[in-house]
MIBA-385037 format. One line per 8 residues: number of its first residue (from 1); for each residue x, y, z of C-alpha. Coordinates in nm, 3 decimals. Example, Ala and Ser with C-alpha at 12.3 -4.5 7.8 and 13.67 -1.06 7.14 Angstrom:
1	1.230,-0.450,0.780 | 1.367,-0.106,0.714;
END
This chain:
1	-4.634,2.881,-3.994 | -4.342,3.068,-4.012 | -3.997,2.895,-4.044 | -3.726,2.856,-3.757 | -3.457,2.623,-3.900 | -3.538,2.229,-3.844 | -3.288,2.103,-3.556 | -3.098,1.826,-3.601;
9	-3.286,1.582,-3.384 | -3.587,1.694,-3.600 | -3.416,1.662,-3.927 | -3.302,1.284,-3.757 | -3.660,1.211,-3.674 | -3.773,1.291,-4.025 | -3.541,1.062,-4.190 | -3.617,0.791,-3.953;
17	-3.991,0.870,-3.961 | -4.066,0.946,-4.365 | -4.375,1.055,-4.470 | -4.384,0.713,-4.666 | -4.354,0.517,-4.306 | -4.620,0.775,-4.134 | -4.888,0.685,-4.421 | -4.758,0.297,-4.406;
25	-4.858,0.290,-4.066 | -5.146,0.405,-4.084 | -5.109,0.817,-3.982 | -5.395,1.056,-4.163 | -5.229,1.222,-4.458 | -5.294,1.576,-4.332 | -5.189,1.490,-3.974 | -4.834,1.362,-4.117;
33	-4.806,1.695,-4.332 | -4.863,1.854,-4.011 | -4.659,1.680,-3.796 | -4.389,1.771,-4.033 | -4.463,2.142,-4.154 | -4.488,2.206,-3.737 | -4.157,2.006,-3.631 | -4.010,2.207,-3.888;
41	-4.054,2.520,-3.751 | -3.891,2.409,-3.412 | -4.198,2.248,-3.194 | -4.110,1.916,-3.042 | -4.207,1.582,-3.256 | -4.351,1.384,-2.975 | -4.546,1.709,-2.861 | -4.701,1.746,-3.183;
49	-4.808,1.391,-3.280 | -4.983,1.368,-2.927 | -5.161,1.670,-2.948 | -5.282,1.533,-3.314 | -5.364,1.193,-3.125 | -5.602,1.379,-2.866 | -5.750,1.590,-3.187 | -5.848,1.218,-3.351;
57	-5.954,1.055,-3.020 | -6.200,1.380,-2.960 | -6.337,1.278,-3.324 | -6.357,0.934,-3.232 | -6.488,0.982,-2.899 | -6.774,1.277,-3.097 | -6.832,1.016,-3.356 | -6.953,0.691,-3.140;
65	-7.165,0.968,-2.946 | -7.340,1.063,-3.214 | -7.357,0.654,-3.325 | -7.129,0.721,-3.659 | -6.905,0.373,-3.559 | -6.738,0.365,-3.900 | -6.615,0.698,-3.877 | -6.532,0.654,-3.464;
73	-6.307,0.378,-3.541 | -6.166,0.518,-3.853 | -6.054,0.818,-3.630 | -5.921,0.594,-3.345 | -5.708,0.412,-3.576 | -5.598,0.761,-3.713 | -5.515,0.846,-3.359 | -5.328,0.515,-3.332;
81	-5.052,0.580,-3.556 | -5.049,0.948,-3.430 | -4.934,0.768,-3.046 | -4.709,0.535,-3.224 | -4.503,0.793,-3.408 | -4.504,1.047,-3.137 | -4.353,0.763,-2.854 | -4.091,0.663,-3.128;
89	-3.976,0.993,-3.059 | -3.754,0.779,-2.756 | -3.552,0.521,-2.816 | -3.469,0.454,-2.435 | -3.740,0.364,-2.198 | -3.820,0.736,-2.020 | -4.126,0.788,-1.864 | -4.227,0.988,-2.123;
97	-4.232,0.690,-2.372 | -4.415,0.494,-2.091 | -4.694,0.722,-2.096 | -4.740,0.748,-2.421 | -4.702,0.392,-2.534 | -4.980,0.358,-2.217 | -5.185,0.636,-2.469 | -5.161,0.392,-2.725;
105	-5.248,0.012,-2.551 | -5.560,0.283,-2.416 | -5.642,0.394,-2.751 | -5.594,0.015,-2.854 | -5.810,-0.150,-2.596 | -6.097,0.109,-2.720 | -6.049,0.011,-3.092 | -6.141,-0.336,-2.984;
113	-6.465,-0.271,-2.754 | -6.576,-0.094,-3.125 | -6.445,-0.384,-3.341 | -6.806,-0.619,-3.272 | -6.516,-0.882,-3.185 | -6.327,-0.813,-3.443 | -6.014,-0.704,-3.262 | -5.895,-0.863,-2.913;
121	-5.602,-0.767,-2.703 | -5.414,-1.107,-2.650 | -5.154,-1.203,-2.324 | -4.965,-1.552,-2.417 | -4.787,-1.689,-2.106 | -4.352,-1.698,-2.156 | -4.182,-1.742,-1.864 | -4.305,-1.562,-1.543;
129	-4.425,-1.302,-1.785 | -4.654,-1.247,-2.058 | -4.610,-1.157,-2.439 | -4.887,-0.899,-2.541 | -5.026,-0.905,-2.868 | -5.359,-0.784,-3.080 | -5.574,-1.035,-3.327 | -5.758,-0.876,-3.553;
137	-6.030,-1.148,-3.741 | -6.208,-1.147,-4.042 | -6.569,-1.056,-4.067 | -6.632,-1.389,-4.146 | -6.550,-1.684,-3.950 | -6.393,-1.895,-3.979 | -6.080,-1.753,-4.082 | -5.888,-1.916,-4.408;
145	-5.592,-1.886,-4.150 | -5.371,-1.655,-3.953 | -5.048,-1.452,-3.996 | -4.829,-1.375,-3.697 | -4.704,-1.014,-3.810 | -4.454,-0.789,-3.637 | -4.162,-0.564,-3.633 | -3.828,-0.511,-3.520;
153	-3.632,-0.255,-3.291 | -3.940,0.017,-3.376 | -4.333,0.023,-3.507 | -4.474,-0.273,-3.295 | -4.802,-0.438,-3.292 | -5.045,-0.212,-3.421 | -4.785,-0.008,-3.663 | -4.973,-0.332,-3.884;
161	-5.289,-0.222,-3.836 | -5.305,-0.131,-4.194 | -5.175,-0.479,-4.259 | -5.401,-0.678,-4.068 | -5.698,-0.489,-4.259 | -5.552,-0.610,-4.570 | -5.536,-0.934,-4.484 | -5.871,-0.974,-4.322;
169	-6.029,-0.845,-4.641 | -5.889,-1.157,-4.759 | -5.993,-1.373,-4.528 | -5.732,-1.382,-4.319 | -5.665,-1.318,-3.925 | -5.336,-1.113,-3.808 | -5.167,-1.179,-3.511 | -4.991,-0.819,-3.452;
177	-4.711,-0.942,-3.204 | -4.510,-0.706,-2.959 | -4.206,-0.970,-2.906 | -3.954,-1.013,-2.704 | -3.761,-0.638,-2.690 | -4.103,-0.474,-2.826 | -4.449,-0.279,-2.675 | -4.587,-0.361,-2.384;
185	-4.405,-0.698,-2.374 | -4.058,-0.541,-2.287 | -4.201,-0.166,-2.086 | -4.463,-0.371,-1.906 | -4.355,-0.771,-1.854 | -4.021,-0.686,-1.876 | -3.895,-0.912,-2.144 | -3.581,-0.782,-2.352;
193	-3.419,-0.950,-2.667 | -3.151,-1.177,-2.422 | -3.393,-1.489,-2.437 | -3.483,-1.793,-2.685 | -3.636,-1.563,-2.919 | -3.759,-1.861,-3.121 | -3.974,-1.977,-2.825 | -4.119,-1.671,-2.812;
201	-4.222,-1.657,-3.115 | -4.335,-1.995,-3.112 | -4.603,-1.903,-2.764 | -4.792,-1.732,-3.029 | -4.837,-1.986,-3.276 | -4.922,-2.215,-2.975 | -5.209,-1.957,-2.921 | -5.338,-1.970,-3.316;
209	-5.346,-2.320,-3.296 | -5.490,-2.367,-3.004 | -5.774,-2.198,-3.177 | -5.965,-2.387,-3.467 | -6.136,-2.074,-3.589 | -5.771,-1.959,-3.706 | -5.642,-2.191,-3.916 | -5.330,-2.254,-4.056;
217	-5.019,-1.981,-3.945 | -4.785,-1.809,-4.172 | -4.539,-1.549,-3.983 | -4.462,-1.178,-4.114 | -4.134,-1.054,-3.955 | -4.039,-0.692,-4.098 | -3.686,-0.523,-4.053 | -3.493,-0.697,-3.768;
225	-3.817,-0.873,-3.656 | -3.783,-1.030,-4.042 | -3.448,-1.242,-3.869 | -3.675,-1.351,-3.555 | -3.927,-1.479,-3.843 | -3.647,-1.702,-4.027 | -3.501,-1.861,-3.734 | -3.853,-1.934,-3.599;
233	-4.014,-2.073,-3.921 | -3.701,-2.317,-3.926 | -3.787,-2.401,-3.590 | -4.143,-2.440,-3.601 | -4.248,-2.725,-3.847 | -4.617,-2.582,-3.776 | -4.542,-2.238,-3.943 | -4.703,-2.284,-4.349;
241	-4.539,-1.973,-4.476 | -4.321,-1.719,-4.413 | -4.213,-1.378,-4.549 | -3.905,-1.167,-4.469 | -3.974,-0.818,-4.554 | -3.576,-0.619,-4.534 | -3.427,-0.790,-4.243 | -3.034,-0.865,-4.175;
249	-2.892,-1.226,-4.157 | -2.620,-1.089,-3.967 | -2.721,-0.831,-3.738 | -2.455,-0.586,-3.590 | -2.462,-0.253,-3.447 | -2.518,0.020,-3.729 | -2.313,0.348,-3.755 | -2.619,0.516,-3.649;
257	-2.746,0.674,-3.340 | -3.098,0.563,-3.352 | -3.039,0.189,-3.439 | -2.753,0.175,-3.128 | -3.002,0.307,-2.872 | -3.340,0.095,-3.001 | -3.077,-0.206,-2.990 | -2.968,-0.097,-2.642;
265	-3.347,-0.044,-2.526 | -3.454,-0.386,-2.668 | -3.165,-0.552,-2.458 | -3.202,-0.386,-2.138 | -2.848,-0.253,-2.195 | -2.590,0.016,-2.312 | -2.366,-0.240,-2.281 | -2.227,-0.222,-2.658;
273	-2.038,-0.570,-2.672 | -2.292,-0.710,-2.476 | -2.543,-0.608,-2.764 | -2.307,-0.714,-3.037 | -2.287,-1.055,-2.882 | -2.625,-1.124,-2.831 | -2.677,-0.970,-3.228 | -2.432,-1.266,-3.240;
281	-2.655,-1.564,-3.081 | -2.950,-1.493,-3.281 | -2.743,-1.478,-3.595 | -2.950,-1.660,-3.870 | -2.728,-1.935,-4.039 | -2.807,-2.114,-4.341 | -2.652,-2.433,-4.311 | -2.778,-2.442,-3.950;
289	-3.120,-2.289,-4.021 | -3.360,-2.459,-4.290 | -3.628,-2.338,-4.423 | -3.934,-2.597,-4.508 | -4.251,-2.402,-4.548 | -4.309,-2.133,-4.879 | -4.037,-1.873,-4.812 | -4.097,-1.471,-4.984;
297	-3.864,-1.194,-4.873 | -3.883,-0.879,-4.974 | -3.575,-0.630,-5.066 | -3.583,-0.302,-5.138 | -3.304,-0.156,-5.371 | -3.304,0.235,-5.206 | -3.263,0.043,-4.814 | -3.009,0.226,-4.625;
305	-2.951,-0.075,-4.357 | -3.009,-0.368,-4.578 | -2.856,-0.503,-4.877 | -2.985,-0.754,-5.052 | -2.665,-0.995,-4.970 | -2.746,-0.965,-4.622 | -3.072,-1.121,-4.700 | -2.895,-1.373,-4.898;
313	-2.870,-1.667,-4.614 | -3.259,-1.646,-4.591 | -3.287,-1.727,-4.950 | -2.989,-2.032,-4.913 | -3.160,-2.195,-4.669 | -3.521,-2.262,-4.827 | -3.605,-2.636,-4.856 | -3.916,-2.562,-5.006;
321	-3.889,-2.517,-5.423 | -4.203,-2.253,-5.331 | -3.941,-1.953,-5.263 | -3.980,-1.601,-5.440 | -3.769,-1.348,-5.377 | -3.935,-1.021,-5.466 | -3.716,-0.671,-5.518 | -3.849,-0.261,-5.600;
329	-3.547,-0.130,-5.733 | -3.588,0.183,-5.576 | -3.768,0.038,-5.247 | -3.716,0.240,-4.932 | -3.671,-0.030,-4.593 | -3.936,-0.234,-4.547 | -4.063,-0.093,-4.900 | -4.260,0.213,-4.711;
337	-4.304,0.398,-5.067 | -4.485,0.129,-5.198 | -4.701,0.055,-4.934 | -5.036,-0.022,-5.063 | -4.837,-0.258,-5.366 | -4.630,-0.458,-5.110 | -4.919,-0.544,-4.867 | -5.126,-0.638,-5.145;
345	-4.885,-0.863,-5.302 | -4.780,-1.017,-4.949 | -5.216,-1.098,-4.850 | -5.234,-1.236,-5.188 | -4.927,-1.457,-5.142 | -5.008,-1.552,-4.778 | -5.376,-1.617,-4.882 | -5.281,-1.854,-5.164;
353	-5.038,-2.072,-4.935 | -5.297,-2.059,-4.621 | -5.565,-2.187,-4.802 | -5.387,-2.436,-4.942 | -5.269,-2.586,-4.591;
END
């Protein structure tokens, strides 16, 4: 394909969408080579990673036909991550994003009717609304317990796809949240970062243990959704473990276009003080805050938003004498180069500590 020079939004895109996050999330190696070898030579990113989507759901859709389930799900999964990456081509809530993100709960919902109850779309009641999630259980039940995994201002709920695979080959169920701010739960219910975010949090723990099958609960919060995971394991005495994978104490609004405008989305508002004030309120303090279950967080040494100071507090306010704090010198956010290393090393840590409660 020949070469017309990568535009800036494209070139922004890339860096906020590496080829290490594509693969962490689950896109098809040769689709994310594609989707950047094409948005390189001037087509449109969100254009692209649909029309890669539909390619994969085709397969899927060919696949079940024929009765090849493995390789129908494999491809809807594939197709999954294409959707995800192609709506997080919109930070603010246009109806383009809508109907893709629609693609993708779809796409979702057909994942589970191939799962053989393995995978369930989940509603928990908050409010007048309803927080939307996806569990994904081991093939054997019961399970030796349940992490509550999500993200922050991008990559929601089934971004962990990946991850909940890795921990169900463990033995272990995954609660893939869409929070407050996030998925479905903010374009569809309506429910933006501005409220107890804690309590949130805590409606989905109420639905694992409402659930004998799921065992104990450990919570997974990555990037700013790694904050939400602190303050609610200090809230929540019936939270066993919890890992912080590259998150900020101390939010505040970034130099950075992207951040402002997923920060504006997930508040309802372009309101910048407003934004910096509630990044304010949720502010994780350590002499407030206390920590009593296992604590692990997670730096990586190459993050561009997150030093590991500003994960500091999380590490000053563990009770627990079961705290590890776990760096790759040259890990990218969220440690998306080393992918396969970090979720292995986080289902082996929350598998140990599950068990054991």
């Amino acid at each position: 394909m020949s070469g017309a020079p990568s535009s800036s939004a494209t070139l922004a895109f890339q860096r906020a969408m590496p080829m290490t996050r594509l693969l962490d999330c689950g896109m098809d190696f040769a689709d994310a080579q594609s989707l950047f070898q094409r948005t390189s030579a001037g087509e449109a990113w969100d254009q692209v990673a649909d029309a890669l989507a539909q390619t994969q759901l085709d397969r899927a859709r060919q696949a079940a036909a024929a009765g090849h389930r493995v390789t129908a799900t494999e491809a809807q999964a594939a197709a999954l991550a294409d959707l995800l990456f192609a709506q997080m081509a919109f930070n603010h809530d246009i109806p383009r994003k809508r109907a893709l993100y629609s693609q993708l709960a779809m796409a979702t919902r057909q994942l589970c009717e191939w799962s053989e109850g393995c995978m369930q779309r989940v509603e928990v009641p908050f409010g007048p609304s309803h927080l939307v999630g996806w569990l994904v259980r081991p093939r054997a039940a019961p399970a030796r317990g349940t992490v509550l995994v999500f993200g922050g201002q991008s990559g929601w709920g089934v971004a962990y796809l990946p991850v909940a695979r890795a921990l169900a080959r463990r033995g272990l169920a995954t609660l893939l949240a869409e929070g407050p701010g996030q998925g479905e739960t903010r374009l569809n219910q309506g429910i933006h970062v501005d409220v107890d975010m804690e309590a949130a949090y805590s409606q989905f723990v109420s639905f694992i243990a409402s659930d004998a099958s799921l065992g104990a609960t450990g919570i997974w919060g990555n990037s700013v959704g790694g904050l939400w995971a602190a303050r609610t394991a200090a809230a929540d005495a019936r939270i066993q473990a919890c890992c912080i994978n590259g998150s900020l104490a101390a939010p505040t609004l970034l130099p950075f276009r992207t951040f402002a405008e997923q920060a504006a989305a997930m508040l309802g508002t372009d309101d910048e003080r407003a934004i910096q004030q509630n990044f304010e309120r949720m502010r994780f303090r350590s002499e407030r805050d206390r920590i009593a279950c296992p604590l692990l967080v997670l730096h990586g040494g190459a993050d561009p938003l997150v030093r590991l100071e500003d994960q500091q507090p999380f590490l000053d306010a563990a009770v627990n004498p079961d705290v590890t704090l776990r760096v790759w010198d040259d890990g990218e956010h969220t440690i998306y180069n080393h992918a396969a290393e970090r979720t292995a090393f986080v289902a082996d840590w929350f598998s140990d500590r599950l068990a054991r409660s």
